[in-house]
N, C-alpha and C positions, 0 to 999 in steps of 0.2 A: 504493500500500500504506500502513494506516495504519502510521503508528510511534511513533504517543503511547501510551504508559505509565500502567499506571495505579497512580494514588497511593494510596498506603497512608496512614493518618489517624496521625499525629504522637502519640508518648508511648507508656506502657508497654501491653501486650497485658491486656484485662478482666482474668484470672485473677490475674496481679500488681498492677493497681490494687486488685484487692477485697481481696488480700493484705495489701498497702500499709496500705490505711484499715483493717483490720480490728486491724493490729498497733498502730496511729494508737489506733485508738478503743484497744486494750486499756491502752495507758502511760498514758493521758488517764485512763481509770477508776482504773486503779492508784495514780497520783498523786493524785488529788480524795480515794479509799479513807486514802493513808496522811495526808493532811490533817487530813480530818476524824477519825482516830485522832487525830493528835496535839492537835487542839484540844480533843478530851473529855477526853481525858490529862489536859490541862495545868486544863481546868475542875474534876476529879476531883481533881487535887490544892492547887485550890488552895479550893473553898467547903467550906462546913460549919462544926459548931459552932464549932472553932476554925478562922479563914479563914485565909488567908498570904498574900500578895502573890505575882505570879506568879516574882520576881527571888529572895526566901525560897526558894522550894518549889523551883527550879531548885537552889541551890544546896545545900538539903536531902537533894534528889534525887543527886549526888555526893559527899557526906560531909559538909558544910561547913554551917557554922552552932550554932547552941543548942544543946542536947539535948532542951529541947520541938521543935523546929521539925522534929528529926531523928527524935524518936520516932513525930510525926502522920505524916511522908511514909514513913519507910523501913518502919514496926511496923505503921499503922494503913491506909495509903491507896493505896500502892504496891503490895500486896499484891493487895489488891484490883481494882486494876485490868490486872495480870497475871493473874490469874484469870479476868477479864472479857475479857480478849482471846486466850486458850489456850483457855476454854469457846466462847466464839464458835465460833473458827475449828476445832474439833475437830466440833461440830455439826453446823456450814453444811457441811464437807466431805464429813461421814457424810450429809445430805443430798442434797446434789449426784450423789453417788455413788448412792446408792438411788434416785434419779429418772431420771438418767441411762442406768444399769443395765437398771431393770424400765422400763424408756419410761412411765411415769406422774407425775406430777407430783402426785398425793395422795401418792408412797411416799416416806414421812420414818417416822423411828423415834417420834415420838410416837403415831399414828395403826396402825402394826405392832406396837407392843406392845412393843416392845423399852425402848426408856424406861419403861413401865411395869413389866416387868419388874425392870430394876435397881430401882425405885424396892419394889417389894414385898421383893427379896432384900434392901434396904437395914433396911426396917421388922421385918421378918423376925427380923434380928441384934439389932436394939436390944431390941425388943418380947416377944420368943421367948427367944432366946438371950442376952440381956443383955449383948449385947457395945457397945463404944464405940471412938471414935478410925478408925484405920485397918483394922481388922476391919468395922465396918461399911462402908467403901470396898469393900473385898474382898466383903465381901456383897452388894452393888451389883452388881459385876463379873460375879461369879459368875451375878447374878440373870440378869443380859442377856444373858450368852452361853447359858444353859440355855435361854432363851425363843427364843432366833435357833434356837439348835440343832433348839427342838421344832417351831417353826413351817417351819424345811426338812424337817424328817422328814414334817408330813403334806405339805406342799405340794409333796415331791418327785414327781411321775410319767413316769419316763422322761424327764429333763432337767427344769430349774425354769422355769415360767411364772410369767410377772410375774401376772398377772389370780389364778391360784390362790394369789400366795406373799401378795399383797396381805389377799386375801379371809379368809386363814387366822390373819393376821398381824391383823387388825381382830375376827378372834374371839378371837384370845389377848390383844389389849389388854382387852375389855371380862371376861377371865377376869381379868386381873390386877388390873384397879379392883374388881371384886368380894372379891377377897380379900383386899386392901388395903383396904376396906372394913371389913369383918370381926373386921381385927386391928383396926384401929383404935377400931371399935365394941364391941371385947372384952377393953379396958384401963381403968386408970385414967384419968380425964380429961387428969391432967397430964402423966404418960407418954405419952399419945396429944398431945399440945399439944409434945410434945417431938423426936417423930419426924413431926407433919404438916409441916416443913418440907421433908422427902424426896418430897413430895407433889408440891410446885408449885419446889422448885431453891432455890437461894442463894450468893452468892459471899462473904458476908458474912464467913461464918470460915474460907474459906482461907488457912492458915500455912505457913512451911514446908514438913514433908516433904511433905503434901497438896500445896503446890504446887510442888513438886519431879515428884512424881508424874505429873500434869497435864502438866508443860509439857514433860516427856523423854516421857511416856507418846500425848499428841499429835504430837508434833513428828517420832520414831521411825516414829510409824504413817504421817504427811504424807510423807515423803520414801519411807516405802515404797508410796504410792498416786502419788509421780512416775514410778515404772517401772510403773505396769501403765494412764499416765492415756489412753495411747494406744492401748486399747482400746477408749475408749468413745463415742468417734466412730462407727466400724464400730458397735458394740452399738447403737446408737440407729438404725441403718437397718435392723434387724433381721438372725435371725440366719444369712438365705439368705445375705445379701448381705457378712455379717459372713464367711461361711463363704469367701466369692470375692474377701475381701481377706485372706483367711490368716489371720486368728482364729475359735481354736476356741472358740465363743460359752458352750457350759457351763461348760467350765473359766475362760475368763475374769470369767465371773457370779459363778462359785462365789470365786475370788478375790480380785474386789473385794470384793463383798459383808460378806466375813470381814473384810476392813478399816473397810467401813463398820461392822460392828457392834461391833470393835476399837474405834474412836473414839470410836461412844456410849457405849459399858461404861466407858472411860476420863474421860471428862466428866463421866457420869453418875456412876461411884462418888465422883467431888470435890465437885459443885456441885447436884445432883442434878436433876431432869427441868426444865431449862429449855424451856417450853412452847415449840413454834411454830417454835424457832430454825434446826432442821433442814429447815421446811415452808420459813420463809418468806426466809430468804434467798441461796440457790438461785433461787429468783423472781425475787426481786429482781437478782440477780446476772446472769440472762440478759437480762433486759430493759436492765440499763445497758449490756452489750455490742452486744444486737440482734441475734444473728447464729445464733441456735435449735442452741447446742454446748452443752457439760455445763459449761462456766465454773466449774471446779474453782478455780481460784486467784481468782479476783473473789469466788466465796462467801467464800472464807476471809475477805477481807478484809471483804467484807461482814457475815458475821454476829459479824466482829470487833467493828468499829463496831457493830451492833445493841445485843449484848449490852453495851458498855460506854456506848450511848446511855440502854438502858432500865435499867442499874443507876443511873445519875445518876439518872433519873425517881423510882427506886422511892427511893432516900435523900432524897431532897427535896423533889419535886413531884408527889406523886400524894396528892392533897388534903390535906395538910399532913401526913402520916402517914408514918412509915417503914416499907417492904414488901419482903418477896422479891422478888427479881428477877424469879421467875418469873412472878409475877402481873403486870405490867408485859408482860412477854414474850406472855404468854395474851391480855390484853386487846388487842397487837397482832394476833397473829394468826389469835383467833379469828373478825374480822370478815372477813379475809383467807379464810379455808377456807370460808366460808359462801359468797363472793363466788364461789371460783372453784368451787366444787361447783355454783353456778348458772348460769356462762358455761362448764364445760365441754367440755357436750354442744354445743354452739351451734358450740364454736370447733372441734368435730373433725366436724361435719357441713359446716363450711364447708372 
């Protein structure tokens, strides 16, 4: 009789190694994310007209030093790049969320209309109504959730499909460039040279309650997209399957969704339509992880870094000129949306 055993192969069972590496890989990105935050940080406050050595701007940075050295970090430059990392990561996660959600990876809030939106209700207030400050924030806000709102009312039929909410959302953006358009073409020059920064975004004059606003009005919505983030694993295998692991797939749509357009009305009435940021690092986000999940917390970090890469750009190196952020952002990601509108169809036929 035989009586040899057979051996079992030494170490943890696949589903816990892939486990393992997968938590591996995520500290590994997390860590490289909060690095290179900190070294644009610290390049953010330390060049420009007035430059400061990085051992000044540290010290500036907690109270200490001159009253010049304190007024360039804590008035002019610190400001700004809290603003550059609240806009980021409120984007990338409204982002994340709307791709994740509607399974498409075209669905970000520039391309759905909703960034345009706010950015019409923005123009709207200045251009129209004459309003300034934090009324035009508020008209912003306003703008995007009335466009979220209109674009569910047509794209509802008996539960919301991604392919209808997309489609609808891509005829309410080119409605809102049109009438933004319009206002713009039915002003004075300099008035219109006044609100086309609503156009293309800016972090440039976030102060204060503006970034007060921002960084409670992101952060409030972040931790309440940590309790609903474990629906959208299920929602990305669609919603049979979503339905046979206990989520109810409309109402969870319908829930994030409200959050993702929560974040961009909240972004968007501070800084206003940072092109691309919500398309492309989400993208970017999945791919540093590898592992085809909705990488909610790698965007954040990710289009934290972006936006606080490409505001450095736009203040000093985009051909000697100083630019919105936005246009920086655009010129990233335009070549970006062209590229995957061409590898698409190729990568879901394979």
């Amino acid at each position: 009789m035989d009586t040899s055993t057979t051996t079992r192969p030494a170490g943890p069972p696949p589903v816990a190694a892939l486990r393992t590496r997968r938590r591996r890989r995520l500290g590994l990105v997390l860590v490289a994310l909060a690095l290179a935050v900190v070294a644009l940080a610290t390049l953010a406050l330390t060049i420009g007209p007035a430059a400061l050595s990085p051992d000044k701007a540290l010290l500036a940075l907690f109270g200490v030093g001159d009253d010049g050295d304190l007024f360039i970090v804590q008035r002019l430059r610190l400001p700004r790049i809290l603003a550059c990392l609240f806009a980021g990561a409120g984007f990338a996660l409204a982002g994340a969320l709307f791709q994740s959600t509607l399974r498409n990876p075209l669905a970000s809030p520039d391309i759905l209309g909703i960034a345009g939106g706010a950015s019409l209700g923005a123009v709207t207030c200045m251009l129209v109504l004459g309003l300034t400050g934090l009324a035009v924030s508020a008209g912003a806000f306003v703008g995007a959730t009335l466009t979220a709102v209109l674009i569910w009312f047509f794209a509802w039929r008996q539960g919301l499909h991604s392919i209808r909410f997309v489609l609808v959302g891509v005829g309410f953006a080119y409605l809102a460039s049109s009438l933004l358009a319009f206002e713009l073409a039915s002003v004075d020059q300099r008035e219109a040279a006044t609100a086309l920064v609503w156009t293309v975004g800016s972090v440039a004059d976030v102060r204060d309650t503006e970034l007060v606003v921002l960084g409670v009005g992101v952060g409030v919505l972040a931790l309440a997209v940590v309790a609903v983030a474990r629906w959208q694993s299920p929602l990305a295998l669609g919603d049979d399957h979503a339905a046979g692991l206990g989520v109810q797939a409309d109402r969870a749509r319908v829930v994030t969704l409200l959050l993702a357009v929560g974040l961009v009305a909240v972004a968007t009435s501070v800084v206003g339509p940072l092109a691309f940021v919500a398309l492309v690092a989400p993208a970017i986000a999945r791919r540093l992880l590898d592992d085809g999940g909705p990488a909610l917390t790698v965007s954040v970090g990710t289009g934290a870094t972006l936006v606080l890469a490409a505001d450095l750009v736009a203040q000093h190196g985009l051909l000697g000129v100083a630019a919105p952020t936005g246009i920086v952002t655009g010129l990233i990601g335009a070549p970006y949306l062209l590229w995957l509108l061409a590898t698409h169809d190729r990568r879901s036929r394979a």
